[in-house]
Each structure stands twice: as structure tokens, then as C-alpha cells.
C-alpha positions as CSV (number, residue, x, y, z in Angstrom):
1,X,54.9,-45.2,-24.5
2,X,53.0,-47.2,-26.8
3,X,54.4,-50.1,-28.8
4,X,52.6,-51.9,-31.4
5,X,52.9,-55.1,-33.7
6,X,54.5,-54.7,-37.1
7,X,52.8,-57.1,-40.2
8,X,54.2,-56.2,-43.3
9,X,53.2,-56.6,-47.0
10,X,54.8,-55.3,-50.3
11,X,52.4,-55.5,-53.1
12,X,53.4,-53.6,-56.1
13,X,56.7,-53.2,-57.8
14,X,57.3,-50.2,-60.7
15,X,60.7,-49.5,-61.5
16,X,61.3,-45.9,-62.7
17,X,64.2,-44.1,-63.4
18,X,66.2,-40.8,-62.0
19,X,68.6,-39.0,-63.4
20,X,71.6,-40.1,-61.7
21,X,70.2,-43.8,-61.4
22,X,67.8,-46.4,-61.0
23,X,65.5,-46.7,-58.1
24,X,62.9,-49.2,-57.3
25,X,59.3,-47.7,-56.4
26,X,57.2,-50.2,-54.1
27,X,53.6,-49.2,-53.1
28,X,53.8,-50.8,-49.4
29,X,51.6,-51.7,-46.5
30,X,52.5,-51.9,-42.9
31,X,50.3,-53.0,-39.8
32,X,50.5,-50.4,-36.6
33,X,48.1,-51.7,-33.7
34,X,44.8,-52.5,-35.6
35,X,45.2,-49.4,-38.4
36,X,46.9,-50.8,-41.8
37,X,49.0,-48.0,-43.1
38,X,49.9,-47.8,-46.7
39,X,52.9,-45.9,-48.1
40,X,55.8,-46.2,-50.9
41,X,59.5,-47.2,-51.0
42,X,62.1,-45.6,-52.7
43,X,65.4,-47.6,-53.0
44,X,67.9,-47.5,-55.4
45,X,68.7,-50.6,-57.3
46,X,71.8,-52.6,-57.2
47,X,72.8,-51.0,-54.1
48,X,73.5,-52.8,-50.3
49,X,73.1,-51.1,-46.7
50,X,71.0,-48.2,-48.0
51,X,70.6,-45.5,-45.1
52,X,67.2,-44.6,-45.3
53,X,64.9,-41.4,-44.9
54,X,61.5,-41.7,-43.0
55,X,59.6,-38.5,-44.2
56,X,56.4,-37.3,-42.1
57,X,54.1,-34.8,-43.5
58,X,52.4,-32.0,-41.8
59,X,48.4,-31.4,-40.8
60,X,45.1,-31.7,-42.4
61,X,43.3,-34.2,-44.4
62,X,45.0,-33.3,-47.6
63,X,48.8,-33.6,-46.5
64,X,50.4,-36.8,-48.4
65,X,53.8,-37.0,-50.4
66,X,51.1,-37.7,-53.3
67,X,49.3,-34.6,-53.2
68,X,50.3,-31.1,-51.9
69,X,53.4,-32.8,-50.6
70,X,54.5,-34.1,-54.2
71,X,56.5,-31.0,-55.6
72,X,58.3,-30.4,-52.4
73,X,59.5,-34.1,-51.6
74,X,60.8,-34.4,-55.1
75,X,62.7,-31.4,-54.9
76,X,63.9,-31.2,-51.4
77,X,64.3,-35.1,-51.3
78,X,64.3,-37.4,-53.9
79,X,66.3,-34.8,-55.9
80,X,69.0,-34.1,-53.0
81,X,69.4,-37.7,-51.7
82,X,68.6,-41.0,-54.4
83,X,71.1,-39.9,-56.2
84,X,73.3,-40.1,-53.1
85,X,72.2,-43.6,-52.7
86,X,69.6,-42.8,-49.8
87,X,66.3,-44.6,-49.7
88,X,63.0,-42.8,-49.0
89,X,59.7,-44.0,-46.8
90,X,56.7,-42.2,-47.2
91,X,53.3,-43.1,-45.8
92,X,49.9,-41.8,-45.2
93,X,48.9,-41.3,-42.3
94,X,45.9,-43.0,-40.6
95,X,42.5,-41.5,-42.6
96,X,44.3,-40.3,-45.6
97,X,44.4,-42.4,-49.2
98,X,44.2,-45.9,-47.8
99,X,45.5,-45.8,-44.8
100,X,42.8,-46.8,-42.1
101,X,41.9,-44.6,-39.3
102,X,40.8,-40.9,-38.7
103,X,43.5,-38.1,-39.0
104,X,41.3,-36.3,-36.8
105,X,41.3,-38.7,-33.6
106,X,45.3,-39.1,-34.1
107,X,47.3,-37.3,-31.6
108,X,51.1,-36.6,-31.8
109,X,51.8,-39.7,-30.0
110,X,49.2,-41.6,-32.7
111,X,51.8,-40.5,-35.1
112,X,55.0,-40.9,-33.6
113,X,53.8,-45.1,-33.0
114,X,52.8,-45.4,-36.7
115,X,56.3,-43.6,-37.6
116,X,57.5,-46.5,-35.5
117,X,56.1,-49.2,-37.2
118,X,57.7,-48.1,-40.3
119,X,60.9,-48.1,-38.6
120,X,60.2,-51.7,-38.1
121,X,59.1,-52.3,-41.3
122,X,62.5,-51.1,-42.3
123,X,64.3,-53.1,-40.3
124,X,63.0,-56.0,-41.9
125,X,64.5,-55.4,-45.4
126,X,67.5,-57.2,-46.3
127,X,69.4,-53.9,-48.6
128,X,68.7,-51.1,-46.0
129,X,71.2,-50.4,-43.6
130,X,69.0,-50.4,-39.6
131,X,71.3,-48.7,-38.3
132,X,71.0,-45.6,-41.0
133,X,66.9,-44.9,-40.5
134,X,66.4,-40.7,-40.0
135,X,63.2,-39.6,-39.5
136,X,62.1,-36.0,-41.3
137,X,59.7,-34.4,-40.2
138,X,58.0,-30.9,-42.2
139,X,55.2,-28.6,-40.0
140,X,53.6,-30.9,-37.8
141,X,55.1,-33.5,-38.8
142,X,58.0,-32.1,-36.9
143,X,56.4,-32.6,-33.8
144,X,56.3,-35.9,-34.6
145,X,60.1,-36.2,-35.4
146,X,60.7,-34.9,-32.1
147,X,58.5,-37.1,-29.9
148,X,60.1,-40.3,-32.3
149,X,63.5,-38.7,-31.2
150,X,62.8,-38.8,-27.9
151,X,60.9,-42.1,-27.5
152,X,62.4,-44.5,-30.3
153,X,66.0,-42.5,-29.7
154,X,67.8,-45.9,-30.4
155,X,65.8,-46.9,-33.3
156,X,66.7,-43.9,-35.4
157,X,70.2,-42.4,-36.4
158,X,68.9,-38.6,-36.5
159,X,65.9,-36.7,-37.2
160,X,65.1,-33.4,-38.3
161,X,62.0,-30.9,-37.8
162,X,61.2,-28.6,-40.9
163,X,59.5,-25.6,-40.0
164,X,58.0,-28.0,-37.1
165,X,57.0,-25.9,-33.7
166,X,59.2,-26.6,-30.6
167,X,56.6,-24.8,-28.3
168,X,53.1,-25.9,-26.9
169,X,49.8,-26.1,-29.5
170,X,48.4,-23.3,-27.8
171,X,51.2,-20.7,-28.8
172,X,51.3,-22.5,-31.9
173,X,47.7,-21.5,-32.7
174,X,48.9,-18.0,-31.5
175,X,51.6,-17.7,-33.8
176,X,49.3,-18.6,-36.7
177,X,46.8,-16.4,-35.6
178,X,49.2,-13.4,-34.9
179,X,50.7,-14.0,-39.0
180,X,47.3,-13.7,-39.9
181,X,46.3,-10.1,-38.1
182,X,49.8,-9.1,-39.1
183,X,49.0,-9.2,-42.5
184,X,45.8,-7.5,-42.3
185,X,47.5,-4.6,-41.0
186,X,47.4,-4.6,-37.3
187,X,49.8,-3.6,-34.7
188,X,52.8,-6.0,-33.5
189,X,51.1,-5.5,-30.0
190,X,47.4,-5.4,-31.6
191,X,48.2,-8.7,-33.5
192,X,49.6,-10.2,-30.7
193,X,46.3,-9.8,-28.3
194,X,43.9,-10.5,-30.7
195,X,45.9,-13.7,-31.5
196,X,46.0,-14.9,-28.1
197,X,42.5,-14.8,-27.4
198,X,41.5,-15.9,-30.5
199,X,43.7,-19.2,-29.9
200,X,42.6,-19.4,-26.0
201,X,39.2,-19.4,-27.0
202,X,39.4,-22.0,-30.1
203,X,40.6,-24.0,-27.5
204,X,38.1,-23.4,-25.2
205,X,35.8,-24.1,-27.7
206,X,36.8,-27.4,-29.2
207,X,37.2,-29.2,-25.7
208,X,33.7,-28.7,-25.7
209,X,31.9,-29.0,-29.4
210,X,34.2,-30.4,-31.8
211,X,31.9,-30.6,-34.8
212,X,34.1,-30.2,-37.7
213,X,37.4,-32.6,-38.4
214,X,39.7,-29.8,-38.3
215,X,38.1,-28.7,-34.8
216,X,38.6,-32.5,-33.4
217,X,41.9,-32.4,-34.3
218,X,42.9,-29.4,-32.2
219,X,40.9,-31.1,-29.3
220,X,43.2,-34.0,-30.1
221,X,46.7,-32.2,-29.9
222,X,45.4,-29.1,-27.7
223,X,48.0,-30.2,-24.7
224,X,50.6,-31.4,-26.6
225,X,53.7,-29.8,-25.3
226,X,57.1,-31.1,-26.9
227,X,59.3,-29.3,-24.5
228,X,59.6,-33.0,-22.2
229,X,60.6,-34.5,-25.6
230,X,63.0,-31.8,-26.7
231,X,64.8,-32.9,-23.4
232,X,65.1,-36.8,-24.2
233,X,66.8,-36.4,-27.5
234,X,70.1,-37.5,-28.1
235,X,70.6,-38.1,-31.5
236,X,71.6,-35.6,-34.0
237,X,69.0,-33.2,-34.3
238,X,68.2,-30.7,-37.0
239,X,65.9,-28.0,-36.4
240,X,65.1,-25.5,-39.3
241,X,63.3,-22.0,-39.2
242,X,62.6,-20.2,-42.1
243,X,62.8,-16.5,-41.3
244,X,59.4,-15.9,-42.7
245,X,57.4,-18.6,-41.9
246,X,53.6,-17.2,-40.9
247,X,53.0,-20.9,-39.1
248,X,56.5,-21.2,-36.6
249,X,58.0,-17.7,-36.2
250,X,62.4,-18.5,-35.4
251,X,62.4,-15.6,-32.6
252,X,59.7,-17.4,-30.8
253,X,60.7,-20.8,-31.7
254,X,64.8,-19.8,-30.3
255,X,63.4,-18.2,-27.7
256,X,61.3,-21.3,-26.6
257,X,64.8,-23.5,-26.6
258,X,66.7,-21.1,-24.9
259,X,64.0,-21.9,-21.9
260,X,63.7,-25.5,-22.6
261,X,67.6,-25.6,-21.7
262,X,68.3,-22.7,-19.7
263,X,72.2,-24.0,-19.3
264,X,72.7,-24.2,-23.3
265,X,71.2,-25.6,-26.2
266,X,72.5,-29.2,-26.3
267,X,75.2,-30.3,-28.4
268,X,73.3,-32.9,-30.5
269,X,71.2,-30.2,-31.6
270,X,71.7,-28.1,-35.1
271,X,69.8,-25.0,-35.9
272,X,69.1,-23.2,-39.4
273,X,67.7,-20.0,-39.8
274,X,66.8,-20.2,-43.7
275,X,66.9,-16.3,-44.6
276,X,64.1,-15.1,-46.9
277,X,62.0,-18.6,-47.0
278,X,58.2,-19.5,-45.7
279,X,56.7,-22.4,-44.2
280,X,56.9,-24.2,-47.4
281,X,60.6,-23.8,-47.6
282,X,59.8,-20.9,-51.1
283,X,61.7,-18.3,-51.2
284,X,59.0,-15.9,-50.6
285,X,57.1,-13.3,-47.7
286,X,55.2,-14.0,-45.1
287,X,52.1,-12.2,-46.3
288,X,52.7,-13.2,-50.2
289,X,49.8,-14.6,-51.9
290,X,49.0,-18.2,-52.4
291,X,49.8,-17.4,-56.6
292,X,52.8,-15.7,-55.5
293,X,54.3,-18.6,-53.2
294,X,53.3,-21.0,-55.6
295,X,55.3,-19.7,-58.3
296,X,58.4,-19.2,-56.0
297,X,61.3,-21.3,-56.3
298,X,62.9,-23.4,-53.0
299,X,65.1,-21.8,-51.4
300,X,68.5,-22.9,-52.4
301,X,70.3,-22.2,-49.0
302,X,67.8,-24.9,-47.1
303,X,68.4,-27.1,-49.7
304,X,72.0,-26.8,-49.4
305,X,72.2,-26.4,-45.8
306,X,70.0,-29.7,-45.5
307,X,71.5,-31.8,-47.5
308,X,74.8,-30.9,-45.8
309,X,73.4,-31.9,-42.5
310,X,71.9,-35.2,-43.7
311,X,75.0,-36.4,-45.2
312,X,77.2,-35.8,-42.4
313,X,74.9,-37.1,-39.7
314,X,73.0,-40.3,-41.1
């Protein structure tokens, strides 16, 4: 376990205003180790002992609350929860806007330290209520949820993995993979073996000659194995499947818990199915087309379901 030294620095302040009431946008920066880590704060304004919401994006150079993140964190967030007098902390992660570091030499653990160091930074603000910090986690960033579960378990209140894989990278890759031949038109059992070699061999390959980002990225998460994790959670934990998600299939993901904990899912834990959803949380198939989900609407039973589950348990 890796601990590292929090310096902190608020440099802009923009008020804006919601609906249902004021809130106070700050453009942040945040020291973890020797990366500086830049994000924004949402708080609402006039308000004392705010419970606050940590949300962690998934993969890839492009994920960021700014960008392909923006539409579903004002819907699935800031819509559900300011009003309900929650704060929100996003930040980049190391490599993307102006954060420093490289995405692509961060691991899981590299992630779950910087989601950390917010958590300190947190702490050190006088309206926010430290003992309300839950830490949300969508795709991979759900991995990283669980491993902050497990190792900063009396830092946070509760976290919650979104579409986030609760097996090992390589059945992850798999499960992509398998979507994929699936929707070409291959066999259940066709899919399946194509999928698995495809993913052993990607593997394979990137131990060896990781020459794009993407590709040094896998070599970076390849072992990662949350099942150790899974075990050292005791907070109240919220883990959410949408029944046609091409990236984290719920069969395989229950099927994976049921084995993790042979004598019962623990009692701290909550699982979703969301019927009809993708990866994205859009009501929407799992071989629809990237026009087609972007033109769905979010699915009103995650929203509902989720926002049930955050205001009960942080």
C-alpha cells in the first residue's frame, strides 16, 4: 500500500447556478507523490457538512468528466445529487488535461493512491462533512473504487462500481472480445474461443512490445486481479450491471462473486442488474450502433435505483 503527501491549491472560483440551487464551481489542484493532479469542485453554496461524491472515470486517454464523460456526470450526478445538497470531486487522471503523468504507465493501484489524495484534499475543507466522502467509480474506474474500498476502507463512507469488472483483466479483455465476435455473428461457443485467444495472445504480446499507449496500458493492468480487494471491503458497496453491457457481461460478473465468496455474497454489498441498459448506462443493445446509443436516453431505473442507494448509504 502506497501512501503519498497531499499539497493543495484552489485557484479559480466561478459560481454558476442549478436548478434547485446554487453551487460553487472551483477548478482545483492537488499533489499525489510527485504528479500534480488537477480537477474541479462542486459544492453547493450556503450549505455546512456537505457529504461528498468522488467520481472516477474509466480507460483511455480521452476519459475526463470534461469530455466524453460530460453528458453522463451531469445527468447521472450533478442532476441526481446537488440538488440534494451533495458535493462532487472530479479529477483527471495523471496524463490527461493537466494533470502530470502518463495514463499509460498508471496501474489500478496508481489510481486508487491519487483517488486518495483527493480524499485528503477533502478532508481539509472546512464545509464538507470527512466523514461523508463516497467514491464512484464507472468502467474502469470501478476497479479503482474497489481497490480504494479495500485499502482506504476507513477513509471513505461507501463506494460504488458502475459497469466496473469484478474479475481479472484477462477475462475482461475476453468479455470485450467475445461482445465483439458476437455481434459479427458468431456462435456463443465460436465467440467465446476466438475471444479467449484473442485476449491470451494481446497479452502475450504486450508483455513483450508495448509500442502503442493503449498496448502499455494493458501491460500495465495485465495482472490486476480485484478478487483480494473484493474480500477487504467493508463499507457499503454498490455494484451495478447493466444487462447489456458488451464491456462487463452480469452472468459472468455474478458468477465471478459467487466464487470470490463461496459462503454468500457479503452483506455490505448491493447488486443491480439495470434491465435493458449498456455500458454507458443508455437504454440501448449490445450490438446498437455508436449513432444509435448516442441518441438513447439513460436509463431511468439506474438512475433511480442509484440515487436510492447513495442516499441511504452516504
Amino acid at each position: 500500500m502506497r501512501f503519498f503527501s497531499v499539497l493543495l491549491a484552489v485557484i479559480i472560483l466561478n459560481p454558476i447556478h442549478s436548478i434547485a440551487q446554487d453551487i460553487l464551481r472551483t477548478n482545483i489542484t492537488f499533489e499525489s507523490g510527485r504528479f500534480t493532479i488537477h480537477g474541479e469542485l462542486l459544492l453547493p453554496q450556503k450549505a455546512d457538512s456537505i457529504p461528498m461524491i468522488i467520481f472516477l472515470v474509466g480507460s483511455g486517454e480521452n476519459s475526463s468528466h470534461r469530455t466524453i464523460y460530460k453528458d453522463f456526470v451531469e445527468q447521472n450526478l450533478e442532476a441526481l445529487f446537488i440538488k440534494e445538497g451533495y458535493g462532487i470531486l472530479y479529477f483527471d487522471k495523471r496524463g490527461v488535461g493537466d494533470s502530470e503523468g502518463k495514463w499509460h504507465r498508471s496501474n489500478i493501484y496508481d489510481r486508487a493512491d491519487d483517488t486518495k489524495a483527493a480524499i485528503d484534499y477533502l478532508k481539509t475543507i472546512n464545509n464538507v462533512d470527512a466523514s461523508r466522502i463516497g467514491v464512484i467509480g464507472h468502467s474502469q474506474g470501478g476497479w479503482v473504487a474497489q481497490v480504494v474500498g479495500s485499502l482506504y476502507r476507513d477513509d471513505v463512507k461507501a463506494i460504488a462500481s458502475i459497469a466496473g469488472p469484478v474479475f481479472d483483466a484477462e477475462l475482461h479483455l475476453t468479455n470485450i472480445y467475445n461482445s465483439e465476435f458476437l455481434c459479427e455473428g458468431e456462435t456463443k461457443e465460436k465467440a467465446f474461443e476466438k475471444a479467449s485467444k484473442k485476449a491470451q495472445s494481446d497479452i502475450n504480446w504486450v508483455s513483450v512490445f508495448p509500442l502503442k499507449k493503449a498496448w502499455r496500458q494493458l501491460k500495465e493492468i495485465a495482472d490486476f486481479d480485484p478478487s483480494n480487494d473484493l474480500k477487504r471491503i467493508t463499507d457499503p458497496a454498490l455494484f451495478v450491471f447493466p444487462s447489456n453491457d458488451h464491456m462487463v457481461y452480469p452472468g459472468w460478473a455474478l458468477t465471478t462473486l459467487n466464487e470470490t465468496f463461496p459462503e454468500g455474497i457479503p452483506d455490505n454489498f448491493s447488486l443491480s442488474v439495470i434491465p435493458g441498459a449498456n455500458h454507458d448506462l443508455k437504454n440501448v443493445g449490445m450490438c446498437s450502433s455508436k449513432e444509435e446509443a448516442n441518441e438513447a436516453m439513460y436509463s431511468d431505473y439506474f438512475q433511480t435505483t442509484f440515487k436510492s442507494w447513495v442516499l441511504n448509504h452516504l
